[in-house]
N, C-alpha and C positions, 0 to 999 in steps of 0.2 A: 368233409365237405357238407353232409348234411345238418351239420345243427348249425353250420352258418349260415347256410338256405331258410332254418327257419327263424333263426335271429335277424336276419335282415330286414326281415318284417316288422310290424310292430305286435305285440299279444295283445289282444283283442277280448274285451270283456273279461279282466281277470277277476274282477268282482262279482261276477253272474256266470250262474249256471242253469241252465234246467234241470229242474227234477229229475229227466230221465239221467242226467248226467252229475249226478250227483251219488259219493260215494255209499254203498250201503250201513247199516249201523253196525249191524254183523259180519265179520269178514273173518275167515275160518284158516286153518293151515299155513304152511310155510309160503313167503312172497316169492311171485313170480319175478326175472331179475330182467329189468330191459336195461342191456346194455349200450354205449353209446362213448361216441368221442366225443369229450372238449373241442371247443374250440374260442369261447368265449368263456364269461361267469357261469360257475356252477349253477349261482340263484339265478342267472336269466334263463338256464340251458333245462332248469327242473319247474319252472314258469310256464315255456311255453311246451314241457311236454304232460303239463299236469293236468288238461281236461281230458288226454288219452290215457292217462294212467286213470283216473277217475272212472271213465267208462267203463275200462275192462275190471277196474273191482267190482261196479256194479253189478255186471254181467257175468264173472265168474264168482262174486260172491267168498275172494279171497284177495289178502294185501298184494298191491304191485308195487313194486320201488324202483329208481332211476339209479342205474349204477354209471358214473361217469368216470373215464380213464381217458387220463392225460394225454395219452400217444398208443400206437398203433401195439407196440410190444407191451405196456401195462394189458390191455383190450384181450392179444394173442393169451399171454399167462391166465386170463379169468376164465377162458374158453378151454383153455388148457386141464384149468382145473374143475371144469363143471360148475362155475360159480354164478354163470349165465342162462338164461330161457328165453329170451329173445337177442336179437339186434339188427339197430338200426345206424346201418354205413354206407358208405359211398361204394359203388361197384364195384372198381379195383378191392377194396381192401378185402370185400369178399371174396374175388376170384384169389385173393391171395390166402384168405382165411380155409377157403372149400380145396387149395392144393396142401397148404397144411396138415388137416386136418377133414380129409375126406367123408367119413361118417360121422362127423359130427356137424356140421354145419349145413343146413338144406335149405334153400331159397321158399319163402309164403307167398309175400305179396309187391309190388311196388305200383309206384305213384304213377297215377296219366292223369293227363289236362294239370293247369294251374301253374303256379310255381315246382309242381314236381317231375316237371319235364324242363330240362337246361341246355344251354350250347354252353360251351367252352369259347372264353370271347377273347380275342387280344384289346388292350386298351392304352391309351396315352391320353396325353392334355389335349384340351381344345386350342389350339392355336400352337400347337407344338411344330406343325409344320410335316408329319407323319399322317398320310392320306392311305397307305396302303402298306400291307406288312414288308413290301420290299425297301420302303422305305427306312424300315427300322434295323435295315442290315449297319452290323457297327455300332449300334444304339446298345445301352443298359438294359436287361431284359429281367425282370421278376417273376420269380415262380413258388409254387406253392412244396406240397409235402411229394416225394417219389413215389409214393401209394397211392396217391391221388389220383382221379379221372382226368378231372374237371383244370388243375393247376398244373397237370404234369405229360398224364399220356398224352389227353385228348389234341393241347396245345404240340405236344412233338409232333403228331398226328400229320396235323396242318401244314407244320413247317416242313416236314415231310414229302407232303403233296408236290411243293414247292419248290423240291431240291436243296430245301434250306437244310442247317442243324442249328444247335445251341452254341456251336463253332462259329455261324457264322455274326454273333453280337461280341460287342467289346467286354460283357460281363455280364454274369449270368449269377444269381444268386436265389438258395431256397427260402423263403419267408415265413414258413411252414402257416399261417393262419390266411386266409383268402383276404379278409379286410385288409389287413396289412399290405398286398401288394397293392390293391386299390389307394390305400393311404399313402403308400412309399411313390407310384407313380403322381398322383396329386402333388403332394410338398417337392417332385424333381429329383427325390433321388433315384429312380429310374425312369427311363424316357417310355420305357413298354413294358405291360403285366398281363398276364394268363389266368385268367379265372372264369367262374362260372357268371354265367349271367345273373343269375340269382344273389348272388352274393353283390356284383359289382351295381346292380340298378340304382341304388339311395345314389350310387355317387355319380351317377349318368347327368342329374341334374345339379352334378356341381362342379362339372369340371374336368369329367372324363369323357370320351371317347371309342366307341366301337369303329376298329379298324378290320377286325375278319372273325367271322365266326363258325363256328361247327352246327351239323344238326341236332334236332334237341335229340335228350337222352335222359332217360332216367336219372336223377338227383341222387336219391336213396334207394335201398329196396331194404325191406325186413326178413329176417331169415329167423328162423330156427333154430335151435342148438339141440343135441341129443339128449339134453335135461330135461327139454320140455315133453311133457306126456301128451298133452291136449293138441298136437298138431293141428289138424284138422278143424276143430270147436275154435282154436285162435284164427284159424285162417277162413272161417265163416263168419267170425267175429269180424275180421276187420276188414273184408271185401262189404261190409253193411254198416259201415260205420255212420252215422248221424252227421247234419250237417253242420255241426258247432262244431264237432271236434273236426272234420277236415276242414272248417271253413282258418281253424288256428293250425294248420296242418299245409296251408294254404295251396291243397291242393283239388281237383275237383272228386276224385277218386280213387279205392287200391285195388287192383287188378290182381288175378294171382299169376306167379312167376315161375316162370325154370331154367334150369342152370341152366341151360343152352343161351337164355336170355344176352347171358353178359359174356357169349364169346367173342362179341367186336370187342371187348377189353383186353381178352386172352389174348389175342393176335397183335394189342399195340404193346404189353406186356413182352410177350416175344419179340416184336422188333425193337422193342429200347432198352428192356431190362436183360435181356437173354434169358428169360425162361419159360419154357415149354408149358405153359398149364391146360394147354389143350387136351382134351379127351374127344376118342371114340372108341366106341363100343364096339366088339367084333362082328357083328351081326351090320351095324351103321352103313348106309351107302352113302359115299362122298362122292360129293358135286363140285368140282373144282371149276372156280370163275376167275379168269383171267381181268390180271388188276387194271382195269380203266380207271378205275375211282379208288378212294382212301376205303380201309376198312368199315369203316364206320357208313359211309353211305353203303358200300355190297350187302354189310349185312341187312343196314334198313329194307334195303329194296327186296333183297334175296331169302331174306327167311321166312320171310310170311309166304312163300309159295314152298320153302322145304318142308314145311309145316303142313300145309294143303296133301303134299307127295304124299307124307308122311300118313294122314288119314285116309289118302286112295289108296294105298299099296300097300295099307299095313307094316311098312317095312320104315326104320327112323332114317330118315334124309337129314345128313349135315352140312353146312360149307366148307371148303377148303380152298383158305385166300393165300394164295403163292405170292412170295416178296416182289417179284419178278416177270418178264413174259418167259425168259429161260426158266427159270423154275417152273413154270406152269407146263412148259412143254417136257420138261425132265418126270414131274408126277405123270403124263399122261403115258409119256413113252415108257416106264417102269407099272404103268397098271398102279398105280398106288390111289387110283380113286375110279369110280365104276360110271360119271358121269361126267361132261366138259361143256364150260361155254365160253366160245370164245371168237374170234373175228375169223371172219372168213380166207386170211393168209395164212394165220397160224392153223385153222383148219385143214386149209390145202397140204399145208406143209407135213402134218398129221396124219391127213388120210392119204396121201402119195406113199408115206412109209407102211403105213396100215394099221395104225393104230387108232384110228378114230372114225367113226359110220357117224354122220349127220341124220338125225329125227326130227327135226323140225328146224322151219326157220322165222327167224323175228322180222315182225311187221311193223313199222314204226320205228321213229328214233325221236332226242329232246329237240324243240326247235330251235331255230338258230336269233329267230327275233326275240320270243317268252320259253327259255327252258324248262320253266314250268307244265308247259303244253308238251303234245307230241304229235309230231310232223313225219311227213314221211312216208314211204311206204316199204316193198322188203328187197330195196339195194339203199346205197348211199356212196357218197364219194368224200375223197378229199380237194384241199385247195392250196395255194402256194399263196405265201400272204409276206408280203414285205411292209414296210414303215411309209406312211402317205409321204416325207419325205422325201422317201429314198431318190436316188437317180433311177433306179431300174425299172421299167414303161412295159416291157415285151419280154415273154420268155427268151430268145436271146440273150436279152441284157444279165439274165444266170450264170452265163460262162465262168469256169473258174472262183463264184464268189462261194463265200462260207454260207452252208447254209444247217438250217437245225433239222434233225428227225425228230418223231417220237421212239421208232425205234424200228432196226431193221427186220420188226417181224408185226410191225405195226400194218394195219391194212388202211385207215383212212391218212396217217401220218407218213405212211412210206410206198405202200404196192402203189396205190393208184395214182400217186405223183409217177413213180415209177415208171406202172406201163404208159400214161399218160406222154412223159418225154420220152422212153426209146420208140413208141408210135412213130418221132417225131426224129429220130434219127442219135438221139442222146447214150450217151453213157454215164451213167450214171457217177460210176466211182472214176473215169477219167476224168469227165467235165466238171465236174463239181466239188466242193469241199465242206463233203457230209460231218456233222457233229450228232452222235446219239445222245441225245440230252434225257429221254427215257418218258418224258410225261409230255401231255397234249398244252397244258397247261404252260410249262416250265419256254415250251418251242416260242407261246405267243410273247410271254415274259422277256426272251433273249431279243426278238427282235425289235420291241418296245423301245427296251432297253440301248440300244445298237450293239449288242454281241454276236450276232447275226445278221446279214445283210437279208434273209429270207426264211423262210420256213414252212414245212408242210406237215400239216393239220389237219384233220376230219371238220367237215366243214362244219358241224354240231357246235363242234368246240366252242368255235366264237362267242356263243349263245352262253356255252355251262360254264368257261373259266374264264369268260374277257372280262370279268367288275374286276379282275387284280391290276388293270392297266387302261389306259383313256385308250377304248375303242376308236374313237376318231382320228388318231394317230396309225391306226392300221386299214392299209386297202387289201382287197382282195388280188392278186396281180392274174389269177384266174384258175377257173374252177376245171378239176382232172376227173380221171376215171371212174364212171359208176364201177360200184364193185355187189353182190351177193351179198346182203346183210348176216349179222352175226347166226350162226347155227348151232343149237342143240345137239353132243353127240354121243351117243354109246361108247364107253371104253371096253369094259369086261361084264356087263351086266347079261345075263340071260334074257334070252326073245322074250318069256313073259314080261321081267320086269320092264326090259329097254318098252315093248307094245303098251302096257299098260304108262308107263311116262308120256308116251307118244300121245296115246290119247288125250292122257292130263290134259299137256301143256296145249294141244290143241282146242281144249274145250274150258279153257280156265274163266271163272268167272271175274266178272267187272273190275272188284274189287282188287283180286292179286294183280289183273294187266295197270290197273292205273296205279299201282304202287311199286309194279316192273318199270314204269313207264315204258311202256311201249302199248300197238293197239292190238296184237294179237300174233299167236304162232301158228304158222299153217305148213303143211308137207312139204318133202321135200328130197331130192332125187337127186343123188351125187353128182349127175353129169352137168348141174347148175353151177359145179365148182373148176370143171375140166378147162374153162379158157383159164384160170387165173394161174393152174396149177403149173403151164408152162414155165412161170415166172419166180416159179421156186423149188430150190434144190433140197430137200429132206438129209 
């Protein structure tokens, strides 16, 4: 993925350099070897990486050379054999490279701002008549290499979220070059492609189409191999790099990285390839976050405050994103993680058996007008939301129809509809014909749709997943139970460490709440959970 990213560009002043970026006369010892995959011409692919290799001769004062390998397994064998001292790949192929080959491979640097931060985009023709990706169920679908982030995970990802698979198009092929899907969806032989935004933009103004996208994410990162001696001196070198060489780099900056970086990979890894490349350390305390969201936003949102734990407590804080809500409730009830955050049902459900003590609770949620913002304070409810369509005017008119959950341990998707109608005289699994469809998302989609004659949803939702479907076609048929917003809890952790989280997440600054999105976590006292807990059996 990465020298497509930088190919898509144009190279910029190949005939000018500066002085300071020009190579020295003298250049001493054996070459340092940057590795790198093909994806286009060799000569365009050692074009635009040649005023960074220029640099670091100046600077280290010995030859650097561009080693280019065809594919993923040529790349693997050079590494294999020590033939390497940098590279530069797309994140999968590391996290697949650092499970290989554990001590040789160590994360330096990666890209922020510019083109070096990407979404993973679906795309089709303009006028194809494909508005949204449920539209492209049935359709030709293009994708890139199985190592891929950008062409493979990131886009299952999505369809993921969705309830979708690769099952559900009429054909599904690997193109393995990114341009190529962008070409192959243009001339029609596929209706929908998956690539990175960076690769697909030249052809945005020619004929293609963004239909859903991912949030951005690292393009490349540069790693290390066990050949190179200078760690350190390289990874000083290139967090200070000069503005000509990132300006051909087209990025604004390289930050330095750690493997933890690229575990939202590990996780899409596990869920489509089956395998396990996650690490934790024995000493590591897991924070198990019950999946509302795709991988890939928990970690955005979540690791920058496991990080923060991590420098208050001394002690390394990781995530741990369960497939599932039963999953998540199977690690807590087995102690397999020392911390939880999750909705106030499955909380109840939790600490009625005793497996979970609440420390704090969340203040805030996304709003329901600008997602972007946060509304809110520390309850929330759900809603029942039918098709503007529909015949059904009154709750009455529910008797008997189909209707969607998010899931029977869902608190804004199922308790507070829940207590909401038996308030009201309902039963639940008499009167109604419940479908667990599992996502907030997947509920509004069914009823859009007409797969559903109704559905109950956290009323947020509307706000974070209604661009998959013309909001206007959905009313709200009315709004149910406030419930105790989501709660921080203790699994197994000792009174210091649980006291000293407490206070954290109590006192956290600016920065990590508006990238939790939420506006803060304040105390909190079991008996805040005791009305709800009636309404569930552990």
């Amino acid at each position: 993925m990465f020298l497509g990213f930088l190919l898509s560009g144009c190279f910029k002043d190949k005939g000018r350099q500066t002085q300071e970026n020009k190579p020295s006369e003298v250049l001493n010892g054996p070459p340092l070897v940057i590795g790198v995959l093909n994806v286009s011409s060799p000569q365009q692919t050692f074009l635009q990486l040649y005023p960074l290799k220029t640099y670091l001769e100046n600077q280290l004062k010995k030859p650097v050379s561009i080693d280019i390998s065809a594919n993923f397994e040529e790349l693997t064998q050079k590494v294999a054999e020590d033939k390497l001292h940098l590279l530069m790949i797309d994140p999968a192929f590391y996290c697949e490279l650092k499970a290989l080959y554990p001590q040789k491979i160590f994360p330096l640097v990666k890209p922020k701002g510019g083109q070096g931060e990407a979404s993973s985009i679906f795309v089709t023709k303009e006028n194809s008549g494909i508005e949204r990706i449920f539209d492209a169920v049935n359709k030709r679908l293009a994708l890139g290499d199985k190592n891929s982030s950008f062409s493979y995970l990131i886009p299952l990802s999505m369809l993921k979220d969705l309830e979708l698979s690769l099952k559900d198009f009429s054909k599904v092929d690997f193109l393995g070059q990114e341009k190529r899907i962008a070409l192959s969806v243009l001339i029609g032989d596929y209706e929908v492609g998956a690539l990175s935004e960076s690769i697909a933009k030249p052809y945005l103004t020619s004929g293609l189409k963004v239909i859903k996208s991912s949030e951005k994410v690292p393009v490349f990162l540069i790693a290390s191999t066990s050949a190179l001696k200078e760690k350190q001196l390289l990874k000083e070198i290139l967090v200070s790099l000069p503005k000509e060489v990132l300006t051909n780099l087209q990025i604004e900056k390289l930050v330095p990285a750690e493997d933890r970086d690229f575990d939202y990979i590990r996780v899409l890894i596990k869920l489509f390839k089956g395998k396990d490349l996650i690490k934790y350390g024995p000493d590591t305390i897991k924070v198990a976050i019950l999946p509302l969201y795709s991988p890939l936003t928990i970690y955005q949102r979540f690791d920058p405050l496991m990080k923060y734990l991590s420098e208050k407590t001394g002690k390394e804080f990781k995530i741990v994103i369960p497939k599932n809500f039963e999953e998540f409730i199977t690690l807590v009830k087995k102690k397999e993680v020392h911390f939880a955050y999750q909705n106030p049902y499955v909380y109840a459900l939790l600490s009625k058996s005793g497996h979970a003590k609440a420390i704090a609770l969340t203040v805030g949620e996304d709003c329901i007008d600008e997602p972007s913002e946060v509304c809110g304070g520390d309850r929330f409810r759900g809603v029942i939301i039918v098709r503007k369509d529909s015949p059904i005017k009154k709750i009455e008119n529910l008797k008997n129809k189909r209707i969607f959950i998010v899931s029977p341990y869902s608190a804004g998707g199922f308790l507070s509809q829940k207590i909401y109608l038996e308030k009201r005289g309902y039963n639940l699994r008499r009167d109604f014909r419940l479908v667990d469809v599992k996502r907030q998302e997947r509920v509004i989609i069914g009823v859009y749709k007409k797969e559903a004659d109704a559905g109950f949803i956290r009323e947020a939702a509307l706000g974070v997943f209604g661009k998959e479907v013309d909001l206007s076609q959905i009313k709200v048929l009315t709004p149910t139970e406030f419930l105790p917003n989501w709660p921080w809890a203790v699994v197994k952790a000792d009174k210091d460490l649980a006291k000293k989280v407490q206070e954290s997440l109590i006192h956290l600054p600016a920065s990590i709440l508006k990238n939790l999105k939420v506006k803060k976590f304040k105390p909190v006292e079991d008996k805040e959970f005791e009305p709800i807990k009636r309404y569930v059996n552990p």
